[in-house]
PDB file of the backbone (N, CA, C, O) and the ligand in Angstrom, with CONECT records:
HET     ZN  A 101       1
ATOM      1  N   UNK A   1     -16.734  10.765  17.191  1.00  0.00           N
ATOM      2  CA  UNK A   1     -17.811  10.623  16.211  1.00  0.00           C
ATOM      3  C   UNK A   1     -17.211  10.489  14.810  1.00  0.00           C
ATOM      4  O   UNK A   1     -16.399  11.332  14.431  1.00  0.00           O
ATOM      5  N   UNK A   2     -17.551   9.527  14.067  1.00  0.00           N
ATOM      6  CA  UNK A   2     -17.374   9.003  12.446  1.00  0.00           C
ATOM      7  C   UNK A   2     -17.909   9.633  11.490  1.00  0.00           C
ATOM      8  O   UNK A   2     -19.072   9.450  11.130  1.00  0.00           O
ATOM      9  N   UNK A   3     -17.048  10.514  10.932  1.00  0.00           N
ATOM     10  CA  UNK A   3     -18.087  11.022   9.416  1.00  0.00           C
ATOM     11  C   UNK A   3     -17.726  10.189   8.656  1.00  0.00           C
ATOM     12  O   UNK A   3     -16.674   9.616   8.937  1.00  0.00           O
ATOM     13  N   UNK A   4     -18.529   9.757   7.274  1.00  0.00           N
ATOM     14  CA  UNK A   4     -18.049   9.427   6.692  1.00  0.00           C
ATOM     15  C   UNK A   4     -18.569   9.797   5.085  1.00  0.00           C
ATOM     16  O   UNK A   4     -19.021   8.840   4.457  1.00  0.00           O
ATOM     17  N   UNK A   5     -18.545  10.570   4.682  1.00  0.00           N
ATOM     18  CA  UNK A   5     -18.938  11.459   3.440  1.00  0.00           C
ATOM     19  C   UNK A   5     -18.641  11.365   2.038  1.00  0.00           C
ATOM     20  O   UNK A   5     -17.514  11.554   1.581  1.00  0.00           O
ATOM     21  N   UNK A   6     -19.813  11.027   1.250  1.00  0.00           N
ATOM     22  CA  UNK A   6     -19.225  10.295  -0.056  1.00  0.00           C
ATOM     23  C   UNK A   6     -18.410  10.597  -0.452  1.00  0.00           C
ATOM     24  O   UNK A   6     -17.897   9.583  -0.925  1.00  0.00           O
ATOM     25  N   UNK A   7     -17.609  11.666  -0.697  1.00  0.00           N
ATOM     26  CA  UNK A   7     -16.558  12.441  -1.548  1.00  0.00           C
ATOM     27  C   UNK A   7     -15.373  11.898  -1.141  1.00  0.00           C
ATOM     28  O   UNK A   7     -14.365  11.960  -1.844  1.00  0.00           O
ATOM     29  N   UNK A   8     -15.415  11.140   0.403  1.00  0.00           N
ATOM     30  CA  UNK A   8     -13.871  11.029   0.690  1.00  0.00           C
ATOM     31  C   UNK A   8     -14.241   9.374   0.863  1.00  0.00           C
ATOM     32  O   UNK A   8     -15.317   8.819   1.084  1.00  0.00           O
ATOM     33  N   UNK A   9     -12.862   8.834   0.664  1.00  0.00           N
ATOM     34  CA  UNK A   9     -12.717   7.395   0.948  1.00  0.00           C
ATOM     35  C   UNK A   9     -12.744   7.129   2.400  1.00  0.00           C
ATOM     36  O   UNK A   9     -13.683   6.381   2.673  1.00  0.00           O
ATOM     37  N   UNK A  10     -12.267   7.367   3.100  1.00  0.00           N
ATOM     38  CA  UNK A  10     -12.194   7.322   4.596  1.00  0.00           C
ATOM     39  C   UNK A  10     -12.951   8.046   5.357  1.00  0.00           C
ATOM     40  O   UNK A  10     -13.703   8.964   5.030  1.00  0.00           O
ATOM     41  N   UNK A  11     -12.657   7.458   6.744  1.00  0.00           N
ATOM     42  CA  UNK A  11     -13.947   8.381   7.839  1.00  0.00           C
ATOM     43  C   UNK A  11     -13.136   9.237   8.345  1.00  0.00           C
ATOM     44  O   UNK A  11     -11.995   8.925   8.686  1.00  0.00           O
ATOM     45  N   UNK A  12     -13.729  10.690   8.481  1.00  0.00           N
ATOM     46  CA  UNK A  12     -13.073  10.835   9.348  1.00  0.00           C
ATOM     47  C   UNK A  12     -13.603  10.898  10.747  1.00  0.00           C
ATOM     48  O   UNK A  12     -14.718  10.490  11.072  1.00  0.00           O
ATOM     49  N   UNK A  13     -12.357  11.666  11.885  1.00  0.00           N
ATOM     50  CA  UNK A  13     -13.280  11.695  13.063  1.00  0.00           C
ATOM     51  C   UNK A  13     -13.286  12.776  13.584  1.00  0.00           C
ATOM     52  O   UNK A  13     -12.419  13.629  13.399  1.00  0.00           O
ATOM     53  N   UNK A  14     -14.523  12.926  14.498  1.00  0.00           N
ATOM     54  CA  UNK A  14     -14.584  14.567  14.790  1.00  0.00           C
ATOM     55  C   UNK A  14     -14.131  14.532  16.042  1.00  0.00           C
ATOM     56  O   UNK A  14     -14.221  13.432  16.589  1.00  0.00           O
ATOM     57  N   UNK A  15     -13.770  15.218  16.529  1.00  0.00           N
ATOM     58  CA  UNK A  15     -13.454  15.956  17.991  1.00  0.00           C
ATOM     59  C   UNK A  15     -13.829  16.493  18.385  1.00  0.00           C
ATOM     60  O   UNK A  15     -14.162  17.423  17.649  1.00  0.00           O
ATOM     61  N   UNK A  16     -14.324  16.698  20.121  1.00  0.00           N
ATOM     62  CA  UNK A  16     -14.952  17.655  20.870  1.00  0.00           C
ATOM     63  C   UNK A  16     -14.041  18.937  20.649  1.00  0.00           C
ATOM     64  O   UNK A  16     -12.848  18.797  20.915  1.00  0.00           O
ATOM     65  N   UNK A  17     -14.426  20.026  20.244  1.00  0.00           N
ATOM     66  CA  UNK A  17     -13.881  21.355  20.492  1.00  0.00           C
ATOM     67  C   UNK A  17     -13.751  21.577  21.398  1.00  0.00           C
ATOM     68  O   UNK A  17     -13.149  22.651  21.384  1.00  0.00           O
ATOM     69  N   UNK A  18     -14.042  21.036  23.164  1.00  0.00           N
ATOM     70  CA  UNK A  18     -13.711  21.648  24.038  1.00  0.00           C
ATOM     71  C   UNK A  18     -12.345  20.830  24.571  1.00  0.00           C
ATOM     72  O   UNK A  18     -11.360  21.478  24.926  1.00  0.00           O
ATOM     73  N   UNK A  19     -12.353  19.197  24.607  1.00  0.00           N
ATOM     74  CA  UNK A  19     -11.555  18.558  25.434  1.00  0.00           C
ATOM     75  C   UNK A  19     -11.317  17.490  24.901  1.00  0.00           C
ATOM     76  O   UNK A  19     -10.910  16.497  25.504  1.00  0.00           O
ATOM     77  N   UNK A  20     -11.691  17.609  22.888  1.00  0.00           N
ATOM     78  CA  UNK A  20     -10.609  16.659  21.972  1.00  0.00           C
ATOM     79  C   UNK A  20     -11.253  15.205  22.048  1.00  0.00           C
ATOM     80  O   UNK A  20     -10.741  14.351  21.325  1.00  0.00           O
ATOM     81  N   UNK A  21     -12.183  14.891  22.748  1.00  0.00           N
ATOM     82  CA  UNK A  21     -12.685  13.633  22.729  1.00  0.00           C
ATOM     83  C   UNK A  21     -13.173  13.310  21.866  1.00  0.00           C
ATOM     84  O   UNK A  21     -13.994  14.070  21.354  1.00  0.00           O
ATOM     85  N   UNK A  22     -12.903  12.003  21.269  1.00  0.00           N
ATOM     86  CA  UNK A  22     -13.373  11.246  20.069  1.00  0.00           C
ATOM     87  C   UNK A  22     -15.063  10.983  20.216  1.00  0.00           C
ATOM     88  O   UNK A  22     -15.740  11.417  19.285  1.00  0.00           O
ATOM     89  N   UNK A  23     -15.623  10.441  21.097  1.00  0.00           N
ATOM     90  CA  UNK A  23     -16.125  10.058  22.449  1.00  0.00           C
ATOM     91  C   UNK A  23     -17.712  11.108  21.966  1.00  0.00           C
ATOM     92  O   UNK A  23     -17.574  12.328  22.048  1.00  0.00           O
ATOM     93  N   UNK A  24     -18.984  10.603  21.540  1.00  0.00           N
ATOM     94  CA  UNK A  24     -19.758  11.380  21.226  1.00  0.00           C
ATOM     95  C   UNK A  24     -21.449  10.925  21.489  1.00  0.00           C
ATOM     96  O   UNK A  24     -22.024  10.542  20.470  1.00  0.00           O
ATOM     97  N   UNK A  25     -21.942  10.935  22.265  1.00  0.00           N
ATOM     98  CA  UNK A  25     -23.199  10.695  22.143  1.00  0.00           C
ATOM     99  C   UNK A  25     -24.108  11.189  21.186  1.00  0.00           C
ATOM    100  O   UNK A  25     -24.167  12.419  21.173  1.00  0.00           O
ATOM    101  N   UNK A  26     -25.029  10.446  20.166  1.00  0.00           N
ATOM    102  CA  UNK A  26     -26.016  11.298  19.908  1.00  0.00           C
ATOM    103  C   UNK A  26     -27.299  10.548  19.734  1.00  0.00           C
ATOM    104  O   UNK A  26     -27.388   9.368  19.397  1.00  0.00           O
ATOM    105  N   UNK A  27     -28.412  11.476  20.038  1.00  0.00           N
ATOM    106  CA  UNK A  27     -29.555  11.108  19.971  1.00  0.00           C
ATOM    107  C   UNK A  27     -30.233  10.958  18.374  1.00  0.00           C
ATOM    108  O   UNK A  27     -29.713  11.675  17.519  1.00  0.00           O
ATOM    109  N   UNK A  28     -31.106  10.264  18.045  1.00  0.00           N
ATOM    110  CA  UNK A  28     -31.554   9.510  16.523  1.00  0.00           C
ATOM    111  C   UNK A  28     -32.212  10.671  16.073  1.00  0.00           C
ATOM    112  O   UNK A  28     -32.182  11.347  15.044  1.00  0.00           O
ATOM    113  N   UNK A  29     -32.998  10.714  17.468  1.00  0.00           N
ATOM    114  CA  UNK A  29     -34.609  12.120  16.994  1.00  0.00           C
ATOM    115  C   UNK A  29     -33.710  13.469  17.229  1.00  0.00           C
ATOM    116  O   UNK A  29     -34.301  14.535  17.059  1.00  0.00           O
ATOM    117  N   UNK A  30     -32.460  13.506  17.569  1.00  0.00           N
ATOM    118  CA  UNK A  30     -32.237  15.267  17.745  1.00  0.00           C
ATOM    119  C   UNK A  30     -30.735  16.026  16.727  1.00  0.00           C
ATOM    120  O   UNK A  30     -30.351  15.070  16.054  1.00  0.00           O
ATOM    121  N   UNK A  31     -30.137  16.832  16.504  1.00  0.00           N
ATOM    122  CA  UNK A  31     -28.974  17.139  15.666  1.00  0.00           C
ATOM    123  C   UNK A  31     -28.148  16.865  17.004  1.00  0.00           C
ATOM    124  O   UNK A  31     -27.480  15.906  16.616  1.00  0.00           O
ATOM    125  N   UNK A  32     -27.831  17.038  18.075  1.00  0.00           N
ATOM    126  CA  UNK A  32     -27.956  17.397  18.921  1.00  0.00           C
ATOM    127  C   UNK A  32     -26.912  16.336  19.418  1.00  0.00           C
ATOM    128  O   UNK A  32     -27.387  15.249  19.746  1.00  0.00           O
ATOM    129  N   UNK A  33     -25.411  16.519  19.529  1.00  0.00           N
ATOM    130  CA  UNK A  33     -24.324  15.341  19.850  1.00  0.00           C
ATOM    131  C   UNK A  33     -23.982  16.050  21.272  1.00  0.00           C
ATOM    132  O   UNK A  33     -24.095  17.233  21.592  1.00  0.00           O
ATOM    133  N   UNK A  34     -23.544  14.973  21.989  1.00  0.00           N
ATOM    134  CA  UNK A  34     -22.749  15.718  23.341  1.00  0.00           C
ATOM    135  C   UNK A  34     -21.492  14.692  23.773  1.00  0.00           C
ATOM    136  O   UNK A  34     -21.469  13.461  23.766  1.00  0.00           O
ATOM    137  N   UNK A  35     -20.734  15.401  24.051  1.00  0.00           N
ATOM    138  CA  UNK A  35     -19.468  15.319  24.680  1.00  0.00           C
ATOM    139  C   UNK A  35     -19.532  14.063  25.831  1.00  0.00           C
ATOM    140  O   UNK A  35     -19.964  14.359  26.946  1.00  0.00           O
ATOM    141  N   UNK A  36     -19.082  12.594  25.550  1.00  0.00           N
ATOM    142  CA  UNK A  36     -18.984  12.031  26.992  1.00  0.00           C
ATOM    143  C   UNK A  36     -17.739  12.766  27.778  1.00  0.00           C
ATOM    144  O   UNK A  36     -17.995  13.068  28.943  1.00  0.00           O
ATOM    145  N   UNK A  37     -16.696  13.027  27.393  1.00  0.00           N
ATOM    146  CA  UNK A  37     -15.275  13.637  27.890  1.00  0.00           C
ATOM    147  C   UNK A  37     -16.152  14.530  28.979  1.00  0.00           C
ATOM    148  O   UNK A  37     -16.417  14.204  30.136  1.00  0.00           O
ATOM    149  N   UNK A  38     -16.563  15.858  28.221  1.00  0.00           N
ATOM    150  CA  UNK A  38     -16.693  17.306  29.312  1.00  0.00           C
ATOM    151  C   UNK A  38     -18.166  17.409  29.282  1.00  0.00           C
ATOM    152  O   UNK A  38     -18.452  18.250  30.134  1.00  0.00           O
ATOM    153  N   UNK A  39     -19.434  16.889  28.621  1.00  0.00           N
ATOM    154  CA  UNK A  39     -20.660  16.739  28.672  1.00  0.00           C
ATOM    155  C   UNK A  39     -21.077  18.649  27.579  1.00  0.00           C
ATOM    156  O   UNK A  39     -22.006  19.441  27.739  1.00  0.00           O
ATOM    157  N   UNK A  40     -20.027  18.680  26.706  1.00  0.00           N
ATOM    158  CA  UNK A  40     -20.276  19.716  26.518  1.00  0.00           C
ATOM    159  C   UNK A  40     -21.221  19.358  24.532  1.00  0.00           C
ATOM    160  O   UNK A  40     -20.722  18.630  23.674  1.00  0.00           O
ATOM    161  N   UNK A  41     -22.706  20.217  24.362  1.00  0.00           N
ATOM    162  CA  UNK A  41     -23.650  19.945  23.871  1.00  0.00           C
ATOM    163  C   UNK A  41     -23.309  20.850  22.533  1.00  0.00           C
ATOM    164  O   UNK A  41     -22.946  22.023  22.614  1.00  0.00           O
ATOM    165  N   UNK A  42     -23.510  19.992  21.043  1.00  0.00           N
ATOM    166  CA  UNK A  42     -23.183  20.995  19.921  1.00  0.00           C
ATOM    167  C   UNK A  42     -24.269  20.206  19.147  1.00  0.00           C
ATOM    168  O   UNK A  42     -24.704  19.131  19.561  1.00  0.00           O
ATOM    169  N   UNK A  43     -24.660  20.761  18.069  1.00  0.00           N
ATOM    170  CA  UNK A  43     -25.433  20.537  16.987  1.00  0.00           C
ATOM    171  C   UNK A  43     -24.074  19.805  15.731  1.00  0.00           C
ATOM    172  O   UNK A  43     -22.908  20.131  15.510  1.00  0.00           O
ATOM    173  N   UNK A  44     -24.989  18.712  15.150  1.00  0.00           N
ATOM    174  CA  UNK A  44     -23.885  17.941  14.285  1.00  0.00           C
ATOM    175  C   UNK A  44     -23.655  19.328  13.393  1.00  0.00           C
ATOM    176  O   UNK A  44     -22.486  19.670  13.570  1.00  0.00           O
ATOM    177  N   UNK A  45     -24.042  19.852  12.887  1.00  0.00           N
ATOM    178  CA  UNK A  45     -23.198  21.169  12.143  1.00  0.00           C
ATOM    179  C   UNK A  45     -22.032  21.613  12.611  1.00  0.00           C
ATOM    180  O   UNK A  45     -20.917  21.725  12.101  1.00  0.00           O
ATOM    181  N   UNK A  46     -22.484  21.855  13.696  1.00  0.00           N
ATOM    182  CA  UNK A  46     -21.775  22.847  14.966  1.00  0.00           C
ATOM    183  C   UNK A  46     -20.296  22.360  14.564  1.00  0.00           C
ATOM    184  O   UNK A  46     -19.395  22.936  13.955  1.00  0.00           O
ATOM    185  N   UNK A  47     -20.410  20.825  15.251  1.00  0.00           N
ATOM    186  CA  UNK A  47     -19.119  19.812  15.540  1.00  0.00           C
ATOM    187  C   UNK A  47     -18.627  20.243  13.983  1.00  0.00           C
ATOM    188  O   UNK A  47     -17.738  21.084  13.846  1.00  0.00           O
ATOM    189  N   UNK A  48     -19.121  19.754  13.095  1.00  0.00           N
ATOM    190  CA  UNK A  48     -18.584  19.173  11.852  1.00  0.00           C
ATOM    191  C   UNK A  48     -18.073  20.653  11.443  1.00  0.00           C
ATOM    192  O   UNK A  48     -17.069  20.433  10.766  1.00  0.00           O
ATOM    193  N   UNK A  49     -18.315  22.400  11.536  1.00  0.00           N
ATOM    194  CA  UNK A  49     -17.426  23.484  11.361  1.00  0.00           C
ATOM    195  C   UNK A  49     -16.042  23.299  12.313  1.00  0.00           C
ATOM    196  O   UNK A  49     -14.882  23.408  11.918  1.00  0.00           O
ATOM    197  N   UNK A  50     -16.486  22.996  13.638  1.00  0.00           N
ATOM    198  CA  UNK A  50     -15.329  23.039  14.691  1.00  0.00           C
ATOM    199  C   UNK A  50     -14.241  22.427  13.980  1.00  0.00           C
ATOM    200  O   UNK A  50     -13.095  22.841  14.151  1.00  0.00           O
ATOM    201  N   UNK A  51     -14.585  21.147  12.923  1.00  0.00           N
ATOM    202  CA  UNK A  51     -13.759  20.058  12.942  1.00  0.00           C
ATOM    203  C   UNK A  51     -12.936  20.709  11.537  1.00  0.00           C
ATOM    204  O   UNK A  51     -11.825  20.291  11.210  1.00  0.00           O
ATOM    205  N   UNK A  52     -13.615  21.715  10.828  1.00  0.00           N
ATOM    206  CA  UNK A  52     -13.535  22.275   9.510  1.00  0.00           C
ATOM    207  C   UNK A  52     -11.986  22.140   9.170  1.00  0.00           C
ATOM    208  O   UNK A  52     -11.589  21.944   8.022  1.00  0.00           O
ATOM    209  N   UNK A  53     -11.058  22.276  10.387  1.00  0.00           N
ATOM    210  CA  UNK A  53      -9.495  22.680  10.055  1.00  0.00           C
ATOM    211  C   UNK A  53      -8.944  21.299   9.600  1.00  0.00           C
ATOM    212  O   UNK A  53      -8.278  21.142   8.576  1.00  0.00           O
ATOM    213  N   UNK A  54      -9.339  20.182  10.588  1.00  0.00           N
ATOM    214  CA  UNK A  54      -9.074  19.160  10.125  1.00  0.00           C
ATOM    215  C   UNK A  54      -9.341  18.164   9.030  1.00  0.00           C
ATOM    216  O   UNK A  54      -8.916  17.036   8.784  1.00  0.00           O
ATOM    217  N   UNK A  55     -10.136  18.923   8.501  1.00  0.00           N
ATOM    218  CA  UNK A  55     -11.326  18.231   6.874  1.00  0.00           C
ATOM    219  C   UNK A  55     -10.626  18.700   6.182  1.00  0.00           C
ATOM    220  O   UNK A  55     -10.125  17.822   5.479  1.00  0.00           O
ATOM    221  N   UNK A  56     -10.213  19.786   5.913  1.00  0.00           N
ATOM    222  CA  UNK A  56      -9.069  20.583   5.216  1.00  0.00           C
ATOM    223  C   UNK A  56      -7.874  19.645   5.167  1.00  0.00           C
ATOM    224  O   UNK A  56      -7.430  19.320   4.066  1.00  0.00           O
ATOM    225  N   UNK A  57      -7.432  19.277   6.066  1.00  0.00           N
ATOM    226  CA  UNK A  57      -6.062  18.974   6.202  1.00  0.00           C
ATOM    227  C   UNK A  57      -5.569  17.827   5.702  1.00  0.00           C
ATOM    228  O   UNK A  57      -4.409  17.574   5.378  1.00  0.00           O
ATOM    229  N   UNK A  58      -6.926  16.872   5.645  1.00  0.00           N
ATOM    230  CA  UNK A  58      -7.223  15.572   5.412  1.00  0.00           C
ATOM    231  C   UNK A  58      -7.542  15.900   3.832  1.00  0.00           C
ATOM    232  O   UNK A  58      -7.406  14.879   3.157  1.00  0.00           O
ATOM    233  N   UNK A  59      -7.942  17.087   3.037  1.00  0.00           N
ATOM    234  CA  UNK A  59      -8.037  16.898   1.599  1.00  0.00           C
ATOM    235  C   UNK A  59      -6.797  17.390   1.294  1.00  0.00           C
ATOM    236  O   UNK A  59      -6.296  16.664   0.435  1.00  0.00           O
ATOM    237  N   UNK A  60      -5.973  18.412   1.644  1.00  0.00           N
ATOM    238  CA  UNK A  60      -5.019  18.366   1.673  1.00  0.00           C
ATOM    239  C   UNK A  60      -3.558  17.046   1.541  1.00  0.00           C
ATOM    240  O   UNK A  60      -2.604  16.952   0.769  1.00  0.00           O
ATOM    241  N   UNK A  61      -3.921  16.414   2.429  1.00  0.00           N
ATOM    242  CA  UNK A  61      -3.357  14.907   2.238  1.00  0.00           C
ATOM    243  C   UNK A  61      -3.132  14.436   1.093  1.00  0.00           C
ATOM    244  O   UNK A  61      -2.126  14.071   0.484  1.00  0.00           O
ATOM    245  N   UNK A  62      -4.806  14.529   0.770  1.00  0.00           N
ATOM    246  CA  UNK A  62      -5.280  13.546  -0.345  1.00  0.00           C
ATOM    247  C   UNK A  62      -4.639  13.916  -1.103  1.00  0.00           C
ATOM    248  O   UNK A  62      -3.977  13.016  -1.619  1.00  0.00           O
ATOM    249  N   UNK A  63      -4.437  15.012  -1.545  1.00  0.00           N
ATOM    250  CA  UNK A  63      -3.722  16.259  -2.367  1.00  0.00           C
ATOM    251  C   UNK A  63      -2.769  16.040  -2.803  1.00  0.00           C
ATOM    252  O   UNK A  63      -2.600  16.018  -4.022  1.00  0.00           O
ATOM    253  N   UNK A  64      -2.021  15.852  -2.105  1.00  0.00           N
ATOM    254  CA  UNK A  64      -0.277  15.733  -2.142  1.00  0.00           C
ATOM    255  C   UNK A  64      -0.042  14.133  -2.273  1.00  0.00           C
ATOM    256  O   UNK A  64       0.989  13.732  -2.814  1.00  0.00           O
ATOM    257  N   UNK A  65      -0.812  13.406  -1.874  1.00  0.00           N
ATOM    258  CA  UNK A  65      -0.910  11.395  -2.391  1.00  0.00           C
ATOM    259  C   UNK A  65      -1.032  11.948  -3.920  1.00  0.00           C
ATOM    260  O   UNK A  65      -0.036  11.856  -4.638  1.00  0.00           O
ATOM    261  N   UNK A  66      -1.974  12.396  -4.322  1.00  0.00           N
ATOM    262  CA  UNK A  66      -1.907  12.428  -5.704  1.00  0.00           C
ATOM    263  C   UNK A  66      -1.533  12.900  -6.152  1.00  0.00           C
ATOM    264  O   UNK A  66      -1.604  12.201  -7.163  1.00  0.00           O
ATOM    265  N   UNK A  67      -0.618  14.366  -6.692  1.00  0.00           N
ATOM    266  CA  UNK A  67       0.154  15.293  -6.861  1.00  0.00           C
ATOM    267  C   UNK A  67       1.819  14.288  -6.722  1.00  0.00           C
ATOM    268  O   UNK A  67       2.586  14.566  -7.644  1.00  0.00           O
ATOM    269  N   UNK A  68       2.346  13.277  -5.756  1.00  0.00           N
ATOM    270  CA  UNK A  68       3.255  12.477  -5.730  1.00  0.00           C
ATOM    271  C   UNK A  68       3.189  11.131  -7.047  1.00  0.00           C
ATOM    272  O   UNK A  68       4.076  10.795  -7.832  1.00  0.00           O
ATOM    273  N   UNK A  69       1.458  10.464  -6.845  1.00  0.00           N
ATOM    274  CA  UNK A  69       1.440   9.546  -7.512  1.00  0.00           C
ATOM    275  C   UNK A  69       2.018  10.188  -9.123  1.00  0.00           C
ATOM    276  O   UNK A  69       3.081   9.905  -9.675  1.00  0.00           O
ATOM    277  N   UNK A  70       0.935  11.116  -9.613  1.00  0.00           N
ATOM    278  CA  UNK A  70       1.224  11.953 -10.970  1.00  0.00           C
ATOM    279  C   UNK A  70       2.606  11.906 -11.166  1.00  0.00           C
ATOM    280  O   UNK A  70       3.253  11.168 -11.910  1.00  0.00           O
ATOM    281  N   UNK A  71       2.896  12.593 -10.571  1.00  0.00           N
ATOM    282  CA  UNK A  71       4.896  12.813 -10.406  1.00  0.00           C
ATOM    283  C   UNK A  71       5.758  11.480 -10.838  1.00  0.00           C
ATOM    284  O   UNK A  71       6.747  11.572 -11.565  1.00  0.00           O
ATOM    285  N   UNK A  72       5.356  10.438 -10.401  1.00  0.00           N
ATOM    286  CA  UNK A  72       6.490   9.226 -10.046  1.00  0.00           C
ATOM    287  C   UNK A  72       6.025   8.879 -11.915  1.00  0.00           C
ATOM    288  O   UNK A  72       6.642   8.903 -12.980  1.00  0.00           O
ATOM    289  N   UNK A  73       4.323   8.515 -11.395  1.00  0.00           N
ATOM    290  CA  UNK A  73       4.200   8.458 -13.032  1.00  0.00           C
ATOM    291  C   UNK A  73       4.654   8.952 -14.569  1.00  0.00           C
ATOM    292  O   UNK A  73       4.935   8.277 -15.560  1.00  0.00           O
ATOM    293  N   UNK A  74       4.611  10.504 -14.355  1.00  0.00           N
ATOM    294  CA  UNK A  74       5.684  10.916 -15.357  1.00  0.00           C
ATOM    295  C   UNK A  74       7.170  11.347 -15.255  1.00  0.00           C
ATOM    296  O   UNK A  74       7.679  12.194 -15.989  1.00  0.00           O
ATOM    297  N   UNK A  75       7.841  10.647 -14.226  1.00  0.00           N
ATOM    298  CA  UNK A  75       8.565  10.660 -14.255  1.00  0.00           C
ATOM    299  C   UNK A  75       9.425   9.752 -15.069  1.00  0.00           C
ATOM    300  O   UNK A  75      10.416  10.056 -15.732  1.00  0.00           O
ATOM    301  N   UNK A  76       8.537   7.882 -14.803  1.00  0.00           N
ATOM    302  CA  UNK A  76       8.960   7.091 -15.126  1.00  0.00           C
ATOM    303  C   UNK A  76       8.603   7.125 -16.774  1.00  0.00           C
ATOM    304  O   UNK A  76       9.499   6.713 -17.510  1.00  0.00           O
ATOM    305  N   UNK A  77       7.538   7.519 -17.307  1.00  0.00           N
ATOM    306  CA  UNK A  77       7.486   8.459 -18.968  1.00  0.00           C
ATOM    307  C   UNK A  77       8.485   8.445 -19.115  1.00  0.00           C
ATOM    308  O   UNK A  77       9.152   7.502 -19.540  1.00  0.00           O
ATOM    309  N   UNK A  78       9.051  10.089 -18.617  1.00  0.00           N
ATOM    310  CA  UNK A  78      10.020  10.487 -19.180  1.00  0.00           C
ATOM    311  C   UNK A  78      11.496   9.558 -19.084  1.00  0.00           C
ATOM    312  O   UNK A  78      12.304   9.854 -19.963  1.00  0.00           O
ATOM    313  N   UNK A  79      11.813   8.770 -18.382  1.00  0.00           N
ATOM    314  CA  UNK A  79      12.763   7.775 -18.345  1.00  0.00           C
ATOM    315  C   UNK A  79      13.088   7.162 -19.511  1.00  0.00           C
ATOM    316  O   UNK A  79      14.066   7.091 -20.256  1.00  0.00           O
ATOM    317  N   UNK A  80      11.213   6.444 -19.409  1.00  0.00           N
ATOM    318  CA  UNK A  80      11.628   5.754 -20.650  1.00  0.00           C
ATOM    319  C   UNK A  80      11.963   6.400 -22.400  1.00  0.00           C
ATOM    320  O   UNK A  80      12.534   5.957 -23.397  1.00  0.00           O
ATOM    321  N   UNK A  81      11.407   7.367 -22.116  1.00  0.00           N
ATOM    322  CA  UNK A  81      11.563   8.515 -23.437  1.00  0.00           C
ATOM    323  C   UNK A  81      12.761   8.605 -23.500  1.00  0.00           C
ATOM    324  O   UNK A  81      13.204   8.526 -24.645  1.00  0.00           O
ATOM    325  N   UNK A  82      13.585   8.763 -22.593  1.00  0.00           N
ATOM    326  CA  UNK A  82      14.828   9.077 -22.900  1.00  0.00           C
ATOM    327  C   UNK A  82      15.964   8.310 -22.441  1.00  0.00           C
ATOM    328  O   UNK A  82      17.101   8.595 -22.066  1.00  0.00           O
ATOM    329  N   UNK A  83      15.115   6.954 -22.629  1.00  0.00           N
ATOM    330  CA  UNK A  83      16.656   5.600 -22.513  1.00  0.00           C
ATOM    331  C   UNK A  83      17.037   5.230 -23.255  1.00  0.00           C
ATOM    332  O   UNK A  83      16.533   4.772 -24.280  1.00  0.00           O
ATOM    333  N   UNK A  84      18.415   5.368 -22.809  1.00  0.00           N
ATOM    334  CA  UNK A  84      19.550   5.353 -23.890  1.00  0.00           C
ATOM    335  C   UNK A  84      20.138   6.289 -24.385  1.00  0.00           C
ATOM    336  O   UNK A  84      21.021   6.309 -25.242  1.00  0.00           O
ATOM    337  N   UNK A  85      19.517   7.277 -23.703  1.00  0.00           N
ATOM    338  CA  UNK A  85      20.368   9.055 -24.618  1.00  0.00           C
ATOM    339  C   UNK A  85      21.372   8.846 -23.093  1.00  0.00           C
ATOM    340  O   UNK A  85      21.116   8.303 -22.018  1.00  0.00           O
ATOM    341  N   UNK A  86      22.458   9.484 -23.560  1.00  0.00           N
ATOM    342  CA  UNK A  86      23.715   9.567 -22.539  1.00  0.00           C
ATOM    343  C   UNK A  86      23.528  11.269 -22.381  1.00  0.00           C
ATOM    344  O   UNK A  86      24.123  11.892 -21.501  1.00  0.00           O
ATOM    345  N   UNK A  87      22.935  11.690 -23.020  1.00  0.00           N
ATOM    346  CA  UNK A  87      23.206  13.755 -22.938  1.00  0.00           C
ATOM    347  C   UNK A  87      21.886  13.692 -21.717  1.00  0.00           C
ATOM    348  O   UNK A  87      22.205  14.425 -20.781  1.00  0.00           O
ATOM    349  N   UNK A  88      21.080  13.300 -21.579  1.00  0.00           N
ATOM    350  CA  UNK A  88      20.348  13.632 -20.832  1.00  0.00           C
ATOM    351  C   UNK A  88      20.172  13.073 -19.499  1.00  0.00           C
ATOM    352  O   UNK A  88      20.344  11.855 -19.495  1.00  0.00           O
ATOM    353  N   UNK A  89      19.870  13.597 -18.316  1.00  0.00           N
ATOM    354  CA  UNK A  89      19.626  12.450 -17.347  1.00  0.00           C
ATOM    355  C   UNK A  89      18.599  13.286 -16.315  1.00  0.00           C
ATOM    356  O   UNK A  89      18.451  14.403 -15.820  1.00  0.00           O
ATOM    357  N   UNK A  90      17.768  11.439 -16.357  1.00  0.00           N
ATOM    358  CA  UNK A  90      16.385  12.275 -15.111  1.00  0.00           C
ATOM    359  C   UNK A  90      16.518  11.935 -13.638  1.00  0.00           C
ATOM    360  O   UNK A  90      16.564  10.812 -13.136  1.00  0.00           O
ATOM    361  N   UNK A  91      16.575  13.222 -12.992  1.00  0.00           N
ATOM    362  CA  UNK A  91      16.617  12.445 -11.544  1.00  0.00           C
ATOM    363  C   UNK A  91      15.400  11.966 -10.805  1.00  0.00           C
ATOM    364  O   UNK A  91      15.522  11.391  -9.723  1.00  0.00           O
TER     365      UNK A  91
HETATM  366 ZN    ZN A 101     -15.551  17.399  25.312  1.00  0.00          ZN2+
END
């Protein structure tokens, strides 16, 4: 099953908590998703806490993409700030 939630650019996907299947039936009129893998029955809440570790992990990601981008960026700043000095050097 596909979330896909304004806050994040990408979908993610949920997994059966019992047997990991991507694999999700759900009905229009009910919350109410079930498992094709093990036929096992959760409420879209339900799924979407089960999945909670992996939503984490995935902002986490995001986290560290940007926390790297920042980095390279002032890194290359400081380069240029200080080209041409021989006393200093950036690794
Ligand atoms: Zn399952």
């Amino acid at each position: 099953m596909k979330l896909n939630p304004e806050k994040y650019d990408r979908e993610i996907t949920l997994l059966c908590p019992v047997c990991g299947n991507s694999e999700m039936e759900h009905d229009v009129d009910s919350e109410i998703v079930k498992c094709i893998g093990c036929g096992k029955e959760l409420v879209c809440d339900e799924l979407i806490q089960e999945n909670g570790v992996s939503v984490d992990s995935y902002v986490n990601e995001v986290k560290e993409e940007l926390t790297k981008d920042i980095q390279k960026q002032f890194n290359d700043m400081l380069k240029k700030a200080f080209k041409g000095s021989k006393n200093i050097r950036i690794k």
